[in-house]
C-alpha positions in Angstrom: 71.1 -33.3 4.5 68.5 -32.9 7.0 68.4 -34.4 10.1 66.4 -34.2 13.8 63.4 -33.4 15.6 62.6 -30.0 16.6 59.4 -28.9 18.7 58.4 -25.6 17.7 54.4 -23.8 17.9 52.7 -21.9 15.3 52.0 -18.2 15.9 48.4 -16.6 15.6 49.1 -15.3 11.9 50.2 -19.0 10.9 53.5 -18.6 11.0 56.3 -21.0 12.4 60.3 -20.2 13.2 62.3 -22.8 10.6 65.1 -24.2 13.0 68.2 -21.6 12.0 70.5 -25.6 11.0 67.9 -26.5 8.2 67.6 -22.4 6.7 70.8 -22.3 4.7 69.9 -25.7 3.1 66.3 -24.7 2.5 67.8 -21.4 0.5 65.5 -18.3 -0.1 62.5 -19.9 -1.5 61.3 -23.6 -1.4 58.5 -26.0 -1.8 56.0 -27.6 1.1 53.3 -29.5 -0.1 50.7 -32.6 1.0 53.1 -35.3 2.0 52.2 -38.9 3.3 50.7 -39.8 6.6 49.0 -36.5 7.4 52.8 -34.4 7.4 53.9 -31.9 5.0 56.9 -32.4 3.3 59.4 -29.3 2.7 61.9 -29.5 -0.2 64.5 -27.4 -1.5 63.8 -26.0 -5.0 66.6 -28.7 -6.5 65.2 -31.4 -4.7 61.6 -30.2 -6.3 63.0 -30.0 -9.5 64.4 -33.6 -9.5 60.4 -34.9 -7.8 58.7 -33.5 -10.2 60.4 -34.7 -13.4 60.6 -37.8 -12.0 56.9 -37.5 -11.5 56.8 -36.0 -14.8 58.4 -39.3 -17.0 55.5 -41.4 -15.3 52.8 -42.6 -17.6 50.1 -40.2 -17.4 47.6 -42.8 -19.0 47.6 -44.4 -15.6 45.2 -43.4 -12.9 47.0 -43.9 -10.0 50.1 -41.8 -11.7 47.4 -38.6 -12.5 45.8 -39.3 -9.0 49.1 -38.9 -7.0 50.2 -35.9 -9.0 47.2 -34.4 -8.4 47.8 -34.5 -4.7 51.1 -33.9 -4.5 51.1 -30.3 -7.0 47.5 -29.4 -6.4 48.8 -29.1 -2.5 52.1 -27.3 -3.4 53.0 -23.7 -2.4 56.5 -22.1 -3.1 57.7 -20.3 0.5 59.9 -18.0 1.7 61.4 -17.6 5.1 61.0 -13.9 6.5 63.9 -11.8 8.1 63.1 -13.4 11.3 63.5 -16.8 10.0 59.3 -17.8 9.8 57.6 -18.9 7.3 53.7 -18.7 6.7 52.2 -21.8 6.6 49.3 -21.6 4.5 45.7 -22.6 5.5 44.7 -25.3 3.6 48.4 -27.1 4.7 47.8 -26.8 8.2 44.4 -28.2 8.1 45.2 -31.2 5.9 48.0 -32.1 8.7 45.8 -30.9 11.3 48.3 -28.4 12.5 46.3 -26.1 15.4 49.4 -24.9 17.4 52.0 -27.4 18.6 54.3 -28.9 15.9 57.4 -31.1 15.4 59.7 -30.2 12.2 61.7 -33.5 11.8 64.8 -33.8 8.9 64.3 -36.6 6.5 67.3 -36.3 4.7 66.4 -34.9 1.5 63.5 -33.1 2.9 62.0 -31.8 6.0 58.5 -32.9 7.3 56.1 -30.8 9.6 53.9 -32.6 11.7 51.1 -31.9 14.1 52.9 -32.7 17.9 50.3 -35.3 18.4 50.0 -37.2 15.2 53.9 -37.4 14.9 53.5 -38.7 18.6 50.9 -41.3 17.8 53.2 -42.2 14.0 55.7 -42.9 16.2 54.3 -45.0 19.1 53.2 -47.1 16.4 56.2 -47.1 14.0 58.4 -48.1 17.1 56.9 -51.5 17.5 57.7 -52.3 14.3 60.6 -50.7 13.7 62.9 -54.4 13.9 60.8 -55.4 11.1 61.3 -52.7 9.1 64.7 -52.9 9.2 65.0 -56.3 8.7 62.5 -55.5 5.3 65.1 -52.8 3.9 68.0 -54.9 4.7 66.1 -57.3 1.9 65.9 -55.2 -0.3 69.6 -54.2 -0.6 69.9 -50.6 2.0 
């Protein structure tokens, strides 16, 4: 399981250090992709697996179903973290989350998320005001 909030900077070749508690879970290769709110989303290749079948037994005949899969794969890039524990973030994933240099890798249980310092910054001013609510919305529906 991941879990936390680490502050780390991306290097001039695009590259960023993957905190050494998440690598082992991560395993050799992995997936990051577009995720929601501007981030990018890291799974491990099982975790993948399990997404995109899931993604898979939707009803293709729907738009919104083709229109999110096309996001979410047409984003998607397999990784692998180097012998110094980096990984390359491609270019057109750091511009979609607006990644220049300062970042925040956060765990998120099944998956880790990399945000831009500043975005995750502003997502959280904003999610902490209503965080009560929130709460009170999952306890509804059964967490």
């Amino acid at each position: 399981m991941f879990l936390g909030e680490h502050q780390h900077s991306l290097d001039s070749k695009g590259r960023i250090t993957v905190p050494s508690k998440f690598r082992e879970e991560l395993g050799a290769s992995f997936i990051a992709t577009k995720g929601l709110d501007n981030c990018l989303f890291i799974y491990p290749l099982d975790e993948w697996k399990t997404i995109e079948a899931k993604l898979r037994a939707l009803p293709f005949t729907r738009a919104d179903v083709r229109s999110f899969a096309r996001f979410f794969f047409s984003g998607a890039s397999e990784l692998e973290i180097d012998k110094q524990g980096r990984i390359l973030l491609p270019a057109n994933l750091r511009e979609y989350a607006m990644i220049d240099k300062e970042l925040v890798v956060i765990g998120v249980g099944s998956r880790l998320e990399i945000w831009a310092t500043e975005k995750w910054a502003q997502y959280n001013q904003i999610a902490e005001s209503s965080y009560e609510n929130i709460a009170e919305n999952l306890v509804d529906l059964g967490l």
